[in-house]
C-alpha positions in Angstrom: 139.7 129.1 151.6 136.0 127.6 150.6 135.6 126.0 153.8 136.0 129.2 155.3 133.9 131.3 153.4 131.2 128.6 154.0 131.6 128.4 157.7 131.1 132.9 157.2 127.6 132.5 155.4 126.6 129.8 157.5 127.0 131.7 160.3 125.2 134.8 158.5 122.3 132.6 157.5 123.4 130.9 154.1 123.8 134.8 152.9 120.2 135.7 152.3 119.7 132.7 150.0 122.3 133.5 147.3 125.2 131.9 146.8 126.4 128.3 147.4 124.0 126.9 150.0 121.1 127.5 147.6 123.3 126.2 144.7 123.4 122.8 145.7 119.4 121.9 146.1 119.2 123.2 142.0 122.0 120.9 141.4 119.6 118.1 143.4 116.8 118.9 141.6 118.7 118.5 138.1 120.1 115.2 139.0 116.9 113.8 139.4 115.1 115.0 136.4 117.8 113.7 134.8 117.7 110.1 136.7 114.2 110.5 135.4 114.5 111.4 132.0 116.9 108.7 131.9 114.4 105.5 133.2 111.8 107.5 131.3 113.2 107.2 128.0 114.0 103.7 127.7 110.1 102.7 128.1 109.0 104.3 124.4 107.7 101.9 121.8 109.8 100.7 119.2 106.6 100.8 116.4 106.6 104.4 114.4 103.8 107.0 115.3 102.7 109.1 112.4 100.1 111.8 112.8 98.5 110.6 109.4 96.7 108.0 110.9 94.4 107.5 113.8 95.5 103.9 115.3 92.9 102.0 117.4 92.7 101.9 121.4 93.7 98.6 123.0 94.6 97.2 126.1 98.0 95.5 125.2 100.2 94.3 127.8 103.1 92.8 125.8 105.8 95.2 123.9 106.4 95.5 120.6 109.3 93.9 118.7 111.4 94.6 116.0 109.5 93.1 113.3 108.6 94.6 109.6 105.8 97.2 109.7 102.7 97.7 107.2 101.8 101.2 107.5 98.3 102.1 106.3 97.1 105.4 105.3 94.0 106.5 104.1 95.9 106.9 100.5 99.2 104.9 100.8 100.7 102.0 102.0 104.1 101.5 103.0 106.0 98.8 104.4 109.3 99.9 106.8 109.2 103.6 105.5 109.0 102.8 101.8 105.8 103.1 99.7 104.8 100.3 97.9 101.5 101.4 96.5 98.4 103.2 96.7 94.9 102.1 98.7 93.1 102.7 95.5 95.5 100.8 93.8 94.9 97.4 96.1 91.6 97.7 96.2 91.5 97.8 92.8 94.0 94.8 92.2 92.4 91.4 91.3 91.5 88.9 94.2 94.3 87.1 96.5 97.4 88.1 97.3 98.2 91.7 95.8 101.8 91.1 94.1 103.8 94.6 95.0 102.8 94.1 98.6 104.4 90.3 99.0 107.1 91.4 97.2 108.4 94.0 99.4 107.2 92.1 102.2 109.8 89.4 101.0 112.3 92.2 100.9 112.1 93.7 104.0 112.1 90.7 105.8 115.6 89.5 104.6 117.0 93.2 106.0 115.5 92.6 109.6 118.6 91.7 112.0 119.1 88.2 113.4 118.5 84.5 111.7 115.7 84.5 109.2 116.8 81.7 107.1 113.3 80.5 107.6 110.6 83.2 106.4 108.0 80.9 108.4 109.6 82.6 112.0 108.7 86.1 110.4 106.3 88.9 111.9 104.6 91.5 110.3 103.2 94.1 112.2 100.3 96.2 110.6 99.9 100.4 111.6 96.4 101.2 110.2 93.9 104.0 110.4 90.7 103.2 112.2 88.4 104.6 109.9 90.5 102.0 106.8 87.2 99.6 105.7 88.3 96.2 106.6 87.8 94.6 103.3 91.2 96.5 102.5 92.7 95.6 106.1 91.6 91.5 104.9 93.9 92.1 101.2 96.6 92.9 103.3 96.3 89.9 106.1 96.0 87.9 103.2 99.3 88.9 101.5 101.0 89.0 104.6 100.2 85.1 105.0 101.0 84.7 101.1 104.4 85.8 102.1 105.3 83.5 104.9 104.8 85.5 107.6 103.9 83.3 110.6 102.9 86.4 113.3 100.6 89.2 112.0 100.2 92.1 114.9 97.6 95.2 114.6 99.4 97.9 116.1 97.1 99.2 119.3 97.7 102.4 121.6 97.3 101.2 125.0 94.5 102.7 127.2 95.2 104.5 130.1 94.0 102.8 133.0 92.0 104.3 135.7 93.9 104.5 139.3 91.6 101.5 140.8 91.9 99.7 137.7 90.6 98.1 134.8 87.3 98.5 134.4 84.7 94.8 135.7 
């Protein structure tokens, strides 16, 4: 019965445009945005974006990897999600490794998945703002390595690269 009715608006010219014939290159279409949105997806970054913070331009080649994250604001710091303290409050604490900081540090890298019997094959990766003064960015490298972390990463957003290439 399809076949039929088919073979009629074929002959007629695919009906004017409506109907089945011009059903099937919408259906086309959708498969490949969704083939797309499919590939598309897979390639985000596993490091959190927040819009409180302005993160540095880089050209970083490598992907990130699950690892515990320092987030810097202007006002707080976190580490995974959680705040641990204030920026006022670290630059404000005496010399050396800031004690809230390594402690949490210590904590979150017993709850990151996989074998971390040794704290030495720990990374931290650090998320701060651009404008942050480095003598506070130095506190927390400093506490980072007072923890055991082997691997300290600055998080980067990757240029875009021109359509020749890298600039000489």
């Amino acid at each position: 019965m399809m076949k039929l009715r088919l073979r009629r608006l074929a002959k007629k010219g695919g009906g004017g445009g409506h109907g089945m014939p011009a059903l099937i290159p919408m259906i086309d279409m959708l498969m490949i945005m969704v083939v797309y949105l499919l590939v598309h997806t897979a390639d985000y970054e596993i490091l959190p974006n927040t819009k409180n913070i302005a993160i540095p331009m880089s050209t970083a080649e490598t992907a990130p990897r699950e690892t515990v994250t320092v987030l810097v604001t202007r006002d707080d710091l976190f580490v995974n999600g959680a705040k641990v303290m204030s920026v006022a409050a670290l630059r404000a604490a005496p010399e050396g490794a800031v004690e809230p900081l390594q402690s949490a540090l210590r904590l979150a890298s017993r709850k990151l998945p996989g074998d971390n019997s040794g704290l030495s094959k720990a990374e931290v990766t650090v998320m701060a703002d651009k404008t942050l003064p480095y003598t506070v960015l130095k506190r927390i490298m400093t506490t980072c390595s007072a923890a055991q972390f082997a691997k300290l990463s600055l998080a980067v957003v990757a240029k875009e690269t021109a359509a020749r290439g890298p600039a000489p």
